[in-house]
C-alpha positions in Angstrom: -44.0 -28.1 79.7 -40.5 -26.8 78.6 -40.0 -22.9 79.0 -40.3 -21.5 75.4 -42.8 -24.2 74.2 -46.1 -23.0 73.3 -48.6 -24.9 75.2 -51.7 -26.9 73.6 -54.3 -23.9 74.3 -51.8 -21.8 71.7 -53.4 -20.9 68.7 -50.4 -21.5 66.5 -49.8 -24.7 68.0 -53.5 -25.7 67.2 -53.1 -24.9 63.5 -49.9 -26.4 63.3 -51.3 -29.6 65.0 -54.0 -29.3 62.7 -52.1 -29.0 59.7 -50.3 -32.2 60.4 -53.1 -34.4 61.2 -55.0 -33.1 57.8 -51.7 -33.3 55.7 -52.9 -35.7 53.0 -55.3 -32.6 52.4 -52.8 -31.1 50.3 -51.8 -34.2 48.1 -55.2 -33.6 46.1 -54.4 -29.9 45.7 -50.8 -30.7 45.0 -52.3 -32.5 41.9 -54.3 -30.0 41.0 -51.7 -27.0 40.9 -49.4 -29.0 39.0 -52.5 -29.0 36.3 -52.7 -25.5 36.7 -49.8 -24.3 36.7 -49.0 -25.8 33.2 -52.4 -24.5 31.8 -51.9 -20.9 33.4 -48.6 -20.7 31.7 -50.4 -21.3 28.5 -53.3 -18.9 29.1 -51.0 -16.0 30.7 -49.0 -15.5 27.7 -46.0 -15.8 26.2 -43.1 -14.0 27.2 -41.8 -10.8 25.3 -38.2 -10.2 25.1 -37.2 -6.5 23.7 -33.7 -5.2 22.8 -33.6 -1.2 22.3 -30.3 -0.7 20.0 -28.8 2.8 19.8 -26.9 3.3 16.8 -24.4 5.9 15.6 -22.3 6.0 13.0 -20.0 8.8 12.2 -17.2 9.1 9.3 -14.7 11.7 9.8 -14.2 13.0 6.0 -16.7 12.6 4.0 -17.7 14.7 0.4 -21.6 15.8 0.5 -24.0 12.6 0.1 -21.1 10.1 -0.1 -22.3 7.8 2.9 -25.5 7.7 1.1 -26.0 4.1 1.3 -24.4 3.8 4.6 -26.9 5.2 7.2 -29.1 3.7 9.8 -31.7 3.1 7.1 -29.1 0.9 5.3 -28.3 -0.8 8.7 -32.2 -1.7 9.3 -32.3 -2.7 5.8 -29.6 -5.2 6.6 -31.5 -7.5 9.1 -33.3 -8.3 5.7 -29.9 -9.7 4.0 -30.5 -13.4 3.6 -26.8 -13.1 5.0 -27.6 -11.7 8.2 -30.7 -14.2 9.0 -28.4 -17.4 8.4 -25.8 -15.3 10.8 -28.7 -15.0 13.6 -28.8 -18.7 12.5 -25.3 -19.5 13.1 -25.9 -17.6 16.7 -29.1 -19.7 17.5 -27.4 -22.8 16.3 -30.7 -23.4 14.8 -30.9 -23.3 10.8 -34.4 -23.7 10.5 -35.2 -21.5 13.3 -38.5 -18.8 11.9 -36.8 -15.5 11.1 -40.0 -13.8 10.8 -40.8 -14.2 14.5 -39.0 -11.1 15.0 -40.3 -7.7 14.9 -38.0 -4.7 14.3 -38.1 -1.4 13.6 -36.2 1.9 13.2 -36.9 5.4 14.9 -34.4 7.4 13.2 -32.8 10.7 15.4 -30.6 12.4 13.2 -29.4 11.9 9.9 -26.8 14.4 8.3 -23.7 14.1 5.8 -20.9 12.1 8.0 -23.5 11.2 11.0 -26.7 9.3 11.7 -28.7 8.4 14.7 -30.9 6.0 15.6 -33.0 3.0 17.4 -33.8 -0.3 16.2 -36.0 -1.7 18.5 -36.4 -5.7 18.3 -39.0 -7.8 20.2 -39.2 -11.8 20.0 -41.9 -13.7 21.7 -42.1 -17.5 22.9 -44.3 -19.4 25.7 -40.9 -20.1 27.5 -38.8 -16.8 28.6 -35.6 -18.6 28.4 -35.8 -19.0 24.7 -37.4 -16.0 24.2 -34.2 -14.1 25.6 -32.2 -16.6 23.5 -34.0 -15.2 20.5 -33.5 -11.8 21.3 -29.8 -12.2 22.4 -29.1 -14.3 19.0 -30.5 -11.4 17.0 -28.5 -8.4 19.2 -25.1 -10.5 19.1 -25.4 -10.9 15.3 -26.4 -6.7 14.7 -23.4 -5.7 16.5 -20.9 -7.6 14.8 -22.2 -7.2 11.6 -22.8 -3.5 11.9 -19.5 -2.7 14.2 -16.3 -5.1 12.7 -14.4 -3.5 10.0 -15.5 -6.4 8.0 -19.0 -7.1 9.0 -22.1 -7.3 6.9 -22.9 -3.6 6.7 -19.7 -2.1 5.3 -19.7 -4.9 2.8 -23.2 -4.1 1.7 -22.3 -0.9 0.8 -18.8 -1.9 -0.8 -21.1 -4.0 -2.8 -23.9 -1.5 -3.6 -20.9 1.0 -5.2 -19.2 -1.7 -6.5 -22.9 -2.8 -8.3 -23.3 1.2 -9.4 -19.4 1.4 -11.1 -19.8 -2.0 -12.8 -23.5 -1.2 -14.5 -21.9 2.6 -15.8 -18.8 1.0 -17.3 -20.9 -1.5 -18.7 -23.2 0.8 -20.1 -19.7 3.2 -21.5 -18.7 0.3 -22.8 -22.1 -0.7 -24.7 -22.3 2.6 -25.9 -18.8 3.4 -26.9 -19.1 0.3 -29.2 -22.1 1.1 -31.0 -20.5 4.6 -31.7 -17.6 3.0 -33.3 -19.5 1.1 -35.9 -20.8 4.1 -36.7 -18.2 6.1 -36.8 -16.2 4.2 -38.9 -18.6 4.5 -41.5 -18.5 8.3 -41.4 -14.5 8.0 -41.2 -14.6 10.3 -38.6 -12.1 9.5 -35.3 -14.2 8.7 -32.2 -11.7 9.9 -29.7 -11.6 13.3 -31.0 -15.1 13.9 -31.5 -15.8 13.2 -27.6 -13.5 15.2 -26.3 -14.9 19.4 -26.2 -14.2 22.1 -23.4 -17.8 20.7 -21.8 -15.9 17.4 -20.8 -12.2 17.0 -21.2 -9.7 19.9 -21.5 -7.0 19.5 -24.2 -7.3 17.2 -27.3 -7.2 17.4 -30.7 -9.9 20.4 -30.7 -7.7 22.5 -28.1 -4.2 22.1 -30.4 -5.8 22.9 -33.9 -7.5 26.1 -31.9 -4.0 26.9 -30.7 -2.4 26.3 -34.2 -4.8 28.4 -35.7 -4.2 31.2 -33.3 0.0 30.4 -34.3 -1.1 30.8 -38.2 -3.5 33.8 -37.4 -0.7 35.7 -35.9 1.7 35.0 -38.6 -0.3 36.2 -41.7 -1.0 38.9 -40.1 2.0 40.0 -40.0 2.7 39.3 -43.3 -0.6 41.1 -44.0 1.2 43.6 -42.5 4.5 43.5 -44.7 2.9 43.4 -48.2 0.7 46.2 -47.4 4.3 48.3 -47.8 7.0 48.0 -49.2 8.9 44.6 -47.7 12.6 44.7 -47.6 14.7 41.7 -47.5 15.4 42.0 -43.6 11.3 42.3 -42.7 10.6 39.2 -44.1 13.6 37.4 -43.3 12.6 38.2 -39.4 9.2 37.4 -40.4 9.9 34.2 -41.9 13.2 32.8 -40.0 15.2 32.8 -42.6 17.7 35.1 -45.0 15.4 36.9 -47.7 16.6 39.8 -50.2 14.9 42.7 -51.0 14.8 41.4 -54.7 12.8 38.4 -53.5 10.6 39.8 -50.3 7.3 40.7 -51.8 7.2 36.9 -53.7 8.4 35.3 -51.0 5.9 36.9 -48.0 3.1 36.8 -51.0 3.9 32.7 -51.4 3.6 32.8 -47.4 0.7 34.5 -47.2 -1.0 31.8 -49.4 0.1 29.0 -47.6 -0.8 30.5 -44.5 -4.3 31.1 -45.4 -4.5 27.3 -47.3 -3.5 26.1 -43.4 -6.1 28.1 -41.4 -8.9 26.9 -43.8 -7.8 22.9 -43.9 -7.4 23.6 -40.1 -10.8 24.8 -39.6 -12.4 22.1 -41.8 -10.6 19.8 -39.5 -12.2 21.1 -36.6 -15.3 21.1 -38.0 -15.4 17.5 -39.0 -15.0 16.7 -35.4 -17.8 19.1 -34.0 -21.1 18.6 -33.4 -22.4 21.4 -35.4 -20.7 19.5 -38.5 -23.0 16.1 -37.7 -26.7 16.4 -39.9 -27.3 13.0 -38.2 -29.0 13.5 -35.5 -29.1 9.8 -34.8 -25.1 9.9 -35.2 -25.3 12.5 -32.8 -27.4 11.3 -30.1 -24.8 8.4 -30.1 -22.0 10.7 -29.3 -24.2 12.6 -26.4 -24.8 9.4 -25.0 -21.6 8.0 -24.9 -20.3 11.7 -23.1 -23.2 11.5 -20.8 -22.1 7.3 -20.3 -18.2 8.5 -19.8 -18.9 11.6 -16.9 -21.4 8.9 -15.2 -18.7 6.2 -15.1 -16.1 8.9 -13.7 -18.6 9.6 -10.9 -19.5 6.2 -9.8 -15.9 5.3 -9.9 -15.8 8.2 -7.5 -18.1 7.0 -5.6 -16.3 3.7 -5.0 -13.4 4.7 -4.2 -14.9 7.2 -1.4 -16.5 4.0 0.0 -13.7 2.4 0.4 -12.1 4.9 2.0 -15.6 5.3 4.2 -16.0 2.2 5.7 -12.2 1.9 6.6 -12.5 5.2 8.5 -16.2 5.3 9.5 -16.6 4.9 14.1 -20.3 2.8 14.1 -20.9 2.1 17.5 -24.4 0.1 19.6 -25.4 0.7 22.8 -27.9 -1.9 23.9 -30.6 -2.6 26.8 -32.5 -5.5 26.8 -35.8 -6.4 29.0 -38.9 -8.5 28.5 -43.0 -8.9 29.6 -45.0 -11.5 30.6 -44.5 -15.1 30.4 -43.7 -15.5 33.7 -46.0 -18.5 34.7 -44.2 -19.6 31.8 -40.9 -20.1 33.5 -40.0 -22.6 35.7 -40.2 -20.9 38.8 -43.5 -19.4 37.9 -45.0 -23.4 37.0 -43.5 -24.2 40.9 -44.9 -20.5 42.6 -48.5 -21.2 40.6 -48.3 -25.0 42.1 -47.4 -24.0 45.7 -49.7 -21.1 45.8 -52.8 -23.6 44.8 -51.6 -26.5 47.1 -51.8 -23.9 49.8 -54.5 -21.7 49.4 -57.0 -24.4 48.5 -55.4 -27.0 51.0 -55.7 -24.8 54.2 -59.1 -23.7 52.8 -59.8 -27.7 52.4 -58.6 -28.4 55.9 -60.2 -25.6 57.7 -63.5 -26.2 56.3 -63.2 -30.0 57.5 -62.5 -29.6 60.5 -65.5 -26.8 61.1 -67.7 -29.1 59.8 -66.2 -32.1 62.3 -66.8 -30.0 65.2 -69.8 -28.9 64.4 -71.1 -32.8 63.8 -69.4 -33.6 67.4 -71.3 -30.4 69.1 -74.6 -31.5 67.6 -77.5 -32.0 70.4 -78.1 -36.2 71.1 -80.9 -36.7 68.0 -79.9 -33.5 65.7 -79.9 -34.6 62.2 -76.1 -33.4 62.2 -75.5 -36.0 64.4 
């Protein structure tokens, strides 16, 4: 024999040699993991691919509770948007792929004006891996862009939900203004003025008849003041503006005083048409609350629009993703062709083994031995 070859007593060559004579052994159990290896793929599971999503999203200037509406609550509440399934869609290329299959949720770690933290975790099963990860990746690809591009899903959403909010109160102001103007046309009584009072808008007609008033007050006083004496001509021509003799003072500053007094009364009864205390009907005047409450609540949402715009143009929202997945292996390719190889194997050397004990013991068997 060569130097290096093992020689026939070896026991490695034996099996070898063995092996090779008793090959068609395998073809049987070749067959049979094939068989298996499809059926344990079914019976071991399907495969489950996870995503863990970490999301932050911080806005630099914000008033108190004006990114209400865009937190991490908002951004789970998203992956409901019919929007955002037909952009998982788009990703799968699949527009009748089962949205539902997915399972997602929110563990929230920090929520606070400007800033909110948290995890959506996203699972997706399937008896093949491969298309389970596809799932999974779809669903990750379409969350990030449509929770991180300046105009993604997200910020829209809550451009929209404002937008929704200052449309309904100036439709409402605008509802309620009109039915207050039928009614206070019948009363004669001007609708502009009677809104405006030092509770909601400075200035206005109630503001300029106070400070007229005041003007008048201070000016009959003063003549008050003069006819209480004896006027001469030059008191009550600095009084009055103009050149007065001491013949005419005390009729003239009397004819002032008159006038003076007729103003400050129409001016009051002015006023007092255009105040609330003036109004016996109360239903009049639950108009006129309403439309005040209907005007401050459009000037807020208005606000609030605005501020969203300015929020999601300077608002950082950031994902930080890790992905992994369970079972399903026998479900892959590689784990039909490991299952197929291990059972051709295991139960062919078994197989071949066992023949060839029981050969040897028929050949050893005494002349007349029922083995034999």
């Amino acid at each position: 024999m060569p130097r290096g070859k093992s020689t026939p007593q070896s026991g490695l060559y034996r099996d070898l040699s063995l092996i090779r004579r008793r090959w068609w052994v395998f073809i049987p159990f070749l067959l049979l993991g094939v068989v298996l290896a499809f059926s344990f793929g079914r019976v071991a599971g399907d495969a489950n691919a996870t995503a863990s999503m970490q999301m932050e999203t911080q806005i630099p200037a914000v008033f108190s509770g004006g990114d209400r509406g865009f937190r991490i609550f908002e951004a789970q509440a998203m992956t409901g948007d019919e929007r955002f399934k037909a952009l998982v869609r788009e990703k799968l290329g699949d527009p009748n792929f089962d949205y539902s299959r997915y399972s997602i949720a929110l563990s929230p770690i920090s929520v606070a004006d400007g800033v909110s933290r948290g995890v959506l975790a996203l699972s997706v099963t399937d008896v093949d891996k491969a298309n389970a990860e596809r799932y999974r990746d779809a669903f990750v690809a379409a969350f990030t862009e449509a929770y991180t591009q300046p105009d993604g899903l997200f910020r829209l959403r809550f451009l929209e939900s404002q937008e929704k909010v200052a449309r309904n109160a100036e439709k409402n102001f605008q509802e309620a203004a009109a039915a207050l103007r039928v009614e206070a046309a019948k009363r004669g009584v001007p609708v502009d003025e009677i809104l405006r009072s030092r509770q909601y808008v400075n200035g206005g007609l109630p503001q300029e008849l106070n400070r007229t008033e005041a003007d008048a007050q201070f000016e009959l006083s003063q003549v008050t003041a003069a006819l209480a004496g004896n006027p001469s001509g030059a008191a009550a021509s600095a009084i009055l503006g103009t050149p007065v003799s001491d013949a005419q003072a005390r009729a003239v500053l009397t004819e002032r005083q008159a006038t003076l007094q007729a103003a400050i009364d129409g001016i009051r009864k002015q006023r007092l048409a255009i105040s609330d205390i003036s109004i016996e009907d109360s239903a009049f005047l639950y108009l006129i609350d309403d439309l005040r409450s209907q005007t401050v609540i459009k000037d807020q949402a208005f606000n609030y629009l605005n501020n969203a715009r300015a929020t999601i143009a300077n608002a950082q929202t950031t994902v930080d993703t890790s992905v992994s997945f369970s079972g399903g292996v026998a479900g892959t390719g590689m784990g039909r062709v490991a299952v197929a190889i291990a059972v051709t194997l295991v139960f062919g050397l078994i197989s071949i083994y066992l023949l060839e004990w029981l050969l040897q013991i028929r050949e050893n068997a005494p002349a007349g031995d029922p083995a034999r």
